[in-house]
The first five atom37 places (N, CA, C, CB, O) and aatype in JSON, in Angstrom:
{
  "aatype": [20, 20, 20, 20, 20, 20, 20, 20, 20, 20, 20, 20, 20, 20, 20, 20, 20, 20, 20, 20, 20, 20, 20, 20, 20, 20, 20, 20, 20, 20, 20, 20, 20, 20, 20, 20, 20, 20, 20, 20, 20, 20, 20, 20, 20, 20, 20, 20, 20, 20],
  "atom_mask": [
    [1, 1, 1, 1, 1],
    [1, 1, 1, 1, 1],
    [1, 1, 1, 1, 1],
    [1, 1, 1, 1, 1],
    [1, 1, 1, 1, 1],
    [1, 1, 1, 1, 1],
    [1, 1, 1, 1, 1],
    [1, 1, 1, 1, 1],
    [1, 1, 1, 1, 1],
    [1, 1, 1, 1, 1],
    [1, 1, 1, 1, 1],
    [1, 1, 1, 1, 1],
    [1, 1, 1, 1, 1],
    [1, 1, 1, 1, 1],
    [1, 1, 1, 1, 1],
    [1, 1, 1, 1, 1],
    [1, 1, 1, 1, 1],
    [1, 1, 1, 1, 1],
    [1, 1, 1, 1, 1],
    [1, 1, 1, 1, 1],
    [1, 1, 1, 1, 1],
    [1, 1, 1, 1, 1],
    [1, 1, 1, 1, 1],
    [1, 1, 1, 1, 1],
    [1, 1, 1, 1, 1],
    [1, 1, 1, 1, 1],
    [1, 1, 1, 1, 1],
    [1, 1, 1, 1, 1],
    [1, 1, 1, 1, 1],
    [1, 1, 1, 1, 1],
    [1, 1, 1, 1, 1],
    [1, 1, 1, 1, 1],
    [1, 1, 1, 1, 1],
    [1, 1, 1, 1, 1],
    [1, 1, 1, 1, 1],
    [1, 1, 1, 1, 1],
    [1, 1, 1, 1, 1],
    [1, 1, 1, 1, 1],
    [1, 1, 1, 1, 1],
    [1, 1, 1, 1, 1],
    [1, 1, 1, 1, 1],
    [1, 1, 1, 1, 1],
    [1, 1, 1, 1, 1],
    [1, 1, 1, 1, 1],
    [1, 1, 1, 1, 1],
    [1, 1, 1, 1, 1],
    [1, 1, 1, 1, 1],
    [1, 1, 1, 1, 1],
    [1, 1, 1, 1, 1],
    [1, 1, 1, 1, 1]
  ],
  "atom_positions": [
    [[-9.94, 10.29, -5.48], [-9.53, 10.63, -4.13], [-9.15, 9.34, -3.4], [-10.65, 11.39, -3.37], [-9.96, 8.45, -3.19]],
    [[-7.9, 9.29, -3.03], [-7.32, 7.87, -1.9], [-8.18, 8.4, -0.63], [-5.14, 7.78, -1.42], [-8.34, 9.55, -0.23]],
    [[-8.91, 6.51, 0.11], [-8.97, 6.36, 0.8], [-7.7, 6.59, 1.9], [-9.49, 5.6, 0.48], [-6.52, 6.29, 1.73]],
    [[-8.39, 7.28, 3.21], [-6.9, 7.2, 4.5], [-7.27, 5.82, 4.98], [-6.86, 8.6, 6.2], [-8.38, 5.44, 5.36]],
    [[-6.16, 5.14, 4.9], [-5.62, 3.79, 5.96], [-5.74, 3.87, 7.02], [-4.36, 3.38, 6.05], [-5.29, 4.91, 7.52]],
    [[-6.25, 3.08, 7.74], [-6.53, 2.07, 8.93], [-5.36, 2.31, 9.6], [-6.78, 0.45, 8.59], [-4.41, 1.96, 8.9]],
    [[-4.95, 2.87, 10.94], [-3.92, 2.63, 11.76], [-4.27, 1.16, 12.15], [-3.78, 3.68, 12.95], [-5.43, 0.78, 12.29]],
    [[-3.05, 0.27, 12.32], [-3.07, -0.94, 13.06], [-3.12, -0.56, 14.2], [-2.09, -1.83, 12.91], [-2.7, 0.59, 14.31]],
    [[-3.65, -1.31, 15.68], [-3.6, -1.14, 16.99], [-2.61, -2.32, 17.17], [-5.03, -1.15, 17.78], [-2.65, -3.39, 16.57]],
    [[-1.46, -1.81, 18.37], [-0.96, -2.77, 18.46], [-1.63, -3.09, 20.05], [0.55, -2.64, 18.12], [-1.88, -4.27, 20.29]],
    [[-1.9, -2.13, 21.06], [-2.08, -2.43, 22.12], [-2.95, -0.84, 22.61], [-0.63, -2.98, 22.78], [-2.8, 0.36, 22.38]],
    [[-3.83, -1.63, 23.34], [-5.14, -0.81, 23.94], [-5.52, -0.98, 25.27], [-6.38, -1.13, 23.24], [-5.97, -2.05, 25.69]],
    [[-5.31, 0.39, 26.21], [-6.1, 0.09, 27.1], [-7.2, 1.41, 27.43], [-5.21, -0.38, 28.23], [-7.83, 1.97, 26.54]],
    [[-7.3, 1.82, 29.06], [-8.82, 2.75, 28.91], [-7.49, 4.03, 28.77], [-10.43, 2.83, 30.76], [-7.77, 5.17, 28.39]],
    [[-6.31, 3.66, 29.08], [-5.13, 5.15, 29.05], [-3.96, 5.49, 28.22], [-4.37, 5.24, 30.27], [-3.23, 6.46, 28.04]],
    [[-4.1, 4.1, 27.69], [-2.8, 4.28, 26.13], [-3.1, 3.51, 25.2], [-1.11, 3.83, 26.3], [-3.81, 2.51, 25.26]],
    [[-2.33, 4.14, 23.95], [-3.12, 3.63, 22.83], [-1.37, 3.39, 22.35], [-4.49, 4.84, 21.83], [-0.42, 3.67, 23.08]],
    [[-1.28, 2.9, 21.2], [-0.29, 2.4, 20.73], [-0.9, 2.28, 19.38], [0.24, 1.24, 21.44], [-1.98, 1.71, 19.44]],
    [[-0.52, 2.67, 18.13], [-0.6, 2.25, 16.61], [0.76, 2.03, 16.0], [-1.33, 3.37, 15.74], [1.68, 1.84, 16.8]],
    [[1.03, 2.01, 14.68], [2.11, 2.06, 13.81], [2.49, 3.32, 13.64], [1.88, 1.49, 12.63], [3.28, 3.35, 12.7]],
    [[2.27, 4.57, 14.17], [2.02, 5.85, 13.74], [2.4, 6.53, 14.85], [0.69, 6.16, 13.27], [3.32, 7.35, 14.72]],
    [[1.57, 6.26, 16.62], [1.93, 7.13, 17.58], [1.39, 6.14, 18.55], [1.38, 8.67, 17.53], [0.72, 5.12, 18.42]],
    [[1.98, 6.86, 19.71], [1.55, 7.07, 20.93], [0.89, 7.61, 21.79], [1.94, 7.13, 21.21], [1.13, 8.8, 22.03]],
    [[-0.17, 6.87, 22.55], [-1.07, 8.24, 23.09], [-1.07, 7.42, 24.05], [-2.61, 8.95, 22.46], [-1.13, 6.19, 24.19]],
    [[-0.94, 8.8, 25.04], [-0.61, 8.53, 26.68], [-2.01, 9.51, 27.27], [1.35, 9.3, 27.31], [-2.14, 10.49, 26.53]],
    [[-2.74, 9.49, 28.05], [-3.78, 10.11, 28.71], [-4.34, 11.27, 27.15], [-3.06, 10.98, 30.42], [-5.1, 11.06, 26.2]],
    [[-3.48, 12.5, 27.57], [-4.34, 13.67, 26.55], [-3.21, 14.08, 25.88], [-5.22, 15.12, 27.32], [-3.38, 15.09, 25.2]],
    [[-1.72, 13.42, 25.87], [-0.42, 13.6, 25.08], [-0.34, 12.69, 23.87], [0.83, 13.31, 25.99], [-0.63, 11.51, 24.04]],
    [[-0.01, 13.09, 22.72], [0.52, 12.36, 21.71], [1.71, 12.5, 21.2], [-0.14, 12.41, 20.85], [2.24, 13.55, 20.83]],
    [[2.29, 11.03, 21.18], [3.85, 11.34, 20.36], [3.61, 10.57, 18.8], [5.53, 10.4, 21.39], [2.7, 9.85, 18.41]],
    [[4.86, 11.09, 18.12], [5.1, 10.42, 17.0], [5.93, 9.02, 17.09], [5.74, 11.36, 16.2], [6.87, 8.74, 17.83]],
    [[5.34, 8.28, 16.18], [6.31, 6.84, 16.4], [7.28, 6.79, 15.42], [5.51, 5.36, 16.27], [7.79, 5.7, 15.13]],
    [[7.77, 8.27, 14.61], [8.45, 8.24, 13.82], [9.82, 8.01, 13.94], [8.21, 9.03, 13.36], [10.1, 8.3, 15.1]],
    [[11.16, 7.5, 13.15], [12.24, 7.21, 13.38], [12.51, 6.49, 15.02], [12.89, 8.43, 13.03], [13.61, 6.58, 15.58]],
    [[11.47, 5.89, 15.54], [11.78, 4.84, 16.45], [12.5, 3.86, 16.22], [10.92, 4.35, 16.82], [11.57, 3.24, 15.73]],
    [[13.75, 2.82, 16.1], [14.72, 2.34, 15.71], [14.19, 1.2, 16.62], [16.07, 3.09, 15.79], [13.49, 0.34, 16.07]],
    [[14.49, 1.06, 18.22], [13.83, -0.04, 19.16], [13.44, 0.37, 20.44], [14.71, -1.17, 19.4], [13.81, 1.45, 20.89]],
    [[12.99, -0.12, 20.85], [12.14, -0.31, 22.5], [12.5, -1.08, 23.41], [10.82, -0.8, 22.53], [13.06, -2.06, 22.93]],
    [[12.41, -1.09, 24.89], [12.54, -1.96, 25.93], [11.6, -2.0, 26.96], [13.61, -1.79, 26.43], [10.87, -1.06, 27.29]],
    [[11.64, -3.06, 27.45], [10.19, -3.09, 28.61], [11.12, -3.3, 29.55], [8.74, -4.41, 28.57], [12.17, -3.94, 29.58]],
    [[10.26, -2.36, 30.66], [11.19, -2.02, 32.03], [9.85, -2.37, 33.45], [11.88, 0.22, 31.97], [8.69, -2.35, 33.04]],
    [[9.95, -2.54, 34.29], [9.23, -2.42, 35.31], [9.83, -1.57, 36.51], [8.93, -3.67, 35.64], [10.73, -1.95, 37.25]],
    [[9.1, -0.21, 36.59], [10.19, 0.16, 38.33], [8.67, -0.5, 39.88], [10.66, 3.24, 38.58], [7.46, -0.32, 40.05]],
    [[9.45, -1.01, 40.37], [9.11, -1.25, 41.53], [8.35, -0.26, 42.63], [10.15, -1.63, 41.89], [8.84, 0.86, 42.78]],
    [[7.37, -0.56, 43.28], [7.33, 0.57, 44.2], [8.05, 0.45, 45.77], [5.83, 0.85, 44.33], [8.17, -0.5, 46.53]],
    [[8.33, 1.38, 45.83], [9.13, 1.52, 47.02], [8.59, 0.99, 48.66], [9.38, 3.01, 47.02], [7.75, 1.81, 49.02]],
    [[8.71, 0.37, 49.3], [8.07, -0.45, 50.34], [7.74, 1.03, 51.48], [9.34, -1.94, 51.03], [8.81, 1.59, 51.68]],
    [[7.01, 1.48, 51.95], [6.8, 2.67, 52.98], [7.27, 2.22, 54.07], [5.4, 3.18, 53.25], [7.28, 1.01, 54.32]],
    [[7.79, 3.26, 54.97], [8.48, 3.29, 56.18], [7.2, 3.47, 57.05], [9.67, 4.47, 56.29], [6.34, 4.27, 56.68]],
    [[7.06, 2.82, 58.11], [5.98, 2.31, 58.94], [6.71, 3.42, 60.34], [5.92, 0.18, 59.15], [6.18, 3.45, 61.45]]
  ]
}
């Protein structure tokens, strides 16, 4: 019987998880399958009207 492999972590916090495998966002999981590339974005928050 094969041992199951170790997901690598690439990045961890208390609300997303990140492996070689998926994504987990709060209580959602995606597949990291046929992902090709990625970009890091920041949106801003909007300044409130006083």
């Amino acid at each position: 019987m094969e041992t199951p492999q170790q997901e690598k972590v690439f990045y961890q916090d208390t609300n997303v998880t990140v492996t070689q495998s998926r994504f987990i966002a709060g209580s959602n999981t995606y597949a990291m399958r046929n992902i090709s590339s990625v970009s890091l974005f920041k949106i801003e928050r909007a300044e409130q009207l006083q």
